[in-house]
N, C-alpha and C positions, 0 to 999 in steps of 0.2 A: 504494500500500500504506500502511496507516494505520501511525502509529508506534507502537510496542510497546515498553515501559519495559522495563530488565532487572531482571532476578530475584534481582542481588548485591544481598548484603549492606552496608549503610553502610560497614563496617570490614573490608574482605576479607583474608584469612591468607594465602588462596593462589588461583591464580588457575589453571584449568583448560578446558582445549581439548582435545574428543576426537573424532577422525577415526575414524566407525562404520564397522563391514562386519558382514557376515552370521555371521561366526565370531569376530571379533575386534575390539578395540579400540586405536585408537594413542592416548596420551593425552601433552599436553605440559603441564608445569605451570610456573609463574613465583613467587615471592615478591608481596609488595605493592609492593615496591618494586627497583629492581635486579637482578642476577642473569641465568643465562641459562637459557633451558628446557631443563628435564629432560623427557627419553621413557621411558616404559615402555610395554611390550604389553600388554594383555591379554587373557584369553577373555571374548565377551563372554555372559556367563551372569550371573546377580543373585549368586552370590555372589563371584564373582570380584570383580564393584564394588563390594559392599559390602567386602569385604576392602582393595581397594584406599581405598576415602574413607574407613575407621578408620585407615587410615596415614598421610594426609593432617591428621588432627587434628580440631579440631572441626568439624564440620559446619555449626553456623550462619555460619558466617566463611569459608566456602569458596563461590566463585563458578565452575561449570559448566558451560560451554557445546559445544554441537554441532552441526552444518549439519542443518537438516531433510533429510530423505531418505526414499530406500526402507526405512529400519529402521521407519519411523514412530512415535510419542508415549512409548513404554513406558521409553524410558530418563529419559525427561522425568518422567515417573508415578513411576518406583521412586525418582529423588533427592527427588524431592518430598517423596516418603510418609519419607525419612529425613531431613527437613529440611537439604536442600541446594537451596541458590539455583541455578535453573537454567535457561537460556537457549536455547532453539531458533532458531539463526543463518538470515536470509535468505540460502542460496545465493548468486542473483543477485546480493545487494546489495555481497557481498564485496568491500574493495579489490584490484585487480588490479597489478602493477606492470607496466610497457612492457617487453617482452621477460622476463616471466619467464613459461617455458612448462616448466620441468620441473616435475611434480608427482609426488612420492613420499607415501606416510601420513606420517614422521618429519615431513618440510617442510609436507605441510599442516597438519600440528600444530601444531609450532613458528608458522608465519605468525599461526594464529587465535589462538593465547594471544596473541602480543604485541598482533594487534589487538584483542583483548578487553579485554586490560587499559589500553590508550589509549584505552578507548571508542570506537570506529571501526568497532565493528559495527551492527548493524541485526538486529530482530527477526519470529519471529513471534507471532502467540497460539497456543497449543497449543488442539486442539479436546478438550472434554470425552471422555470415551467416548460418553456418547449421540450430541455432533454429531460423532462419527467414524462412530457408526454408521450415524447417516443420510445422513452423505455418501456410504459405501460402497455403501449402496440405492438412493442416485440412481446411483450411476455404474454400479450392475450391471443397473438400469431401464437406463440409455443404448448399455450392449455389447449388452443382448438386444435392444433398439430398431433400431441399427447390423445385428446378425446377420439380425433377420426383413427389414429393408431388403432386402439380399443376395439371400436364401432367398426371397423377392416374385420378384425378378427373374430369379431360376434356374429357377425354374416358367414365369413368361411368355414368357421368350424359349426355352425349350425348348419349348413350346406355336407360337410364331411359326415354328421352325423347320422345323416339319413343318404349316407352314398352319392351324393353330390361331389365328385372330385375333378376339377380342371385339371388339365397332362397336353395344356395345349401353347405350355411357355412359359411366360413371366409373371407375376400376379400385376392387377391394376392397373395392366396396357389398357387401348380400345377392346382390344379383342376380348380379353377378360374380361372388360365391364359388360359386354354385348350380352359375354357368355352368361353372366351372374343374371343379367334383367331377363334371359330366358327360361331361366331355372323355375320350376315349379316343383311343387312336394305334393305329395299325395295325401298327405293329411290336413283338414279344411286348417285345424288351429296355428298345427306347425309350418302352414302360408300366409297366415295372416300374421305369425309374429315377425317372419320373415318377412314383412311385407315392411312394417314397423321397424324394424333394425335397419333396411334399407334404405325407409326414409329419416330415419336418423344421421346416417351416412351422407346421404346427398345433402342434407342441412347442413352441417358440418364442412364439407365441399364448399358448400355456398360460400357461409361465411369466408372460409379461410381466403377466399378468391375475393371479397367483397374486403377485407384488410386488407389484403395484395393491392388493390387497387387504392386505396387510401393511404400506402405505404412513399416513401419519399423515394424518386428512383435517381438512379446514376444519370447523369448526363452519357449521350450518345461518346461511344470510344473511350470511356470513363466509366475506373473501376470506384469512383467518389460517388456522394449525394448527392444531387443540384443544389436540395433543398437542406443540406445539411449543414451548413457554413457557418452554424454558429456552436454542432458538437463535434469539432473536428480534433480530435486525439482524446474524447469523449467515452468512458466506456457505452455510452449507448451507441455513440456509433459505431465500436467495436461489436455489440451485440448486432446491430443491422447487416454491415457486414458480414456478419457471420450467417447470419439468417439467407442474404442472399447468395452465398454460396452455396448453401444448401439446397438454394431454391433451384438454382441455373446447373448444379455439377453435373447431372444429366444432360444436358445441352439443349434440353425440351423447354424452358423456364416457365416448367412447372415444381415449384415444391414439391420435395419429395415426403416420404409420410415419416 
């Protein structure tokens, strides 16, 4: 992981550590110097923090920080937009102590301020909105990729099981699919569910080719994005990349499954 400067201020007033949840906020704060951390709760809603960092004092002199997580970037965003330094902590990288295994929010709190303020922590880059968004379009390319895998093989081997076996090549050519939408079974239930896994299948199709097309592409003779010029050595454009290799390594540019 590349190293990430922090977001404090040269001269810090107060020094802040906030343990996220889905509803609330634990926040521990420290002096510059000495003292010992204070906790407050709060909800976590944009005005409750803004309420809470006018009490804290000025904002350019106040230093931020929070474990990345499932909240993702917005807490990052809103101190930002009110000129608050602020720091998105590497989980991982946290120090741990040998035998300290209880965790409450108060004590994760308390812990991250004072490593915060000895410098002992470790960062991330927050991604812009756009490369959060195009992160979130590769990874939802990746779950409908993962599901039709699945849904591929709930048709085959339902097809296998009642002696339905293709021996006519590659699976999931034209000719396969021709072959598949010919097949019928002889039992009224065991066609109707087949019927249903099918059209499961072809939904799944759909989509993944309906994000393809909403996908940012290479300019023509160019293995780059057009539209990517602002995550350029980005790992989301590392993940896009990656995505469309996968897509074209056949030379059909059709994703493969």
């Amino acid at each position: 992981m590349p190293d990430v400067s922090s977001a404090a201020p040269a001269e810090v007033s107060t020094w802040v550590a906030i343990d996220q949840h889905k509803l609330s906020l634990v926040a521990a704060t420290l002096p510059a110097s000495g003292g010992q951390p204070e906790v407050v709760r709060l909800d976590n809603t944009e005005r409750a923090i803004r309420r809470f960092i006018a009490r804290l004092g000025e904002p350019e002199r106040l230093a931020v920080a929070y474990e990345a997580g499932p909240g993702g970037y917005e807490l990052h965003r809103l101190l930002s937009s009110m000129s608050v330094g602020c720091d998105v902590i590497a989980p991982s990288l946290v120090p741990v102590r040998a035998g300290d295994r209880v965790k409450t929010d108060r004590r994760d709190a308390k812990k991250l301020v004072r490593l915060y303020r000895a410098g002992e922590l470790s960062f991330v880059a927050p991604p812009s909105p756009a490369q959060e968004g195009l992160r979130d379009l590769v990874r939802a390319r990746d779950d409908l990729r993962c599901a039709r895998t699945a849904a591929r093989h709930r048709v085959v081997k339902a097809l296998l099981r009642h002696g339905h076996i293709y021996r006519d090549g590659k699976a999931w050519t034209i000719r396969h699919r021709s072959w598949l939408a010919s097949q019928r079974l002889a039992d009224e239930l065991a066609q109707a569910a087949l019927e249903h896994m099918s059209a499961h299948l072809a939904a799944l199709d759909a989509q993944i080719a309906a994000v393809d097309q909403q996908s940012p592409r290479p300019s023509p003779g160019s293995t780059r994005c057009a539209g990517c010029a602002a995550f350029a050595g980005s790992p989301p454009e590392r993940l896009w990349a990656s995505w469309r290799r996968s897509a074209t390594s056949a030379g059909s540019g059709t994703p493969e499954s």
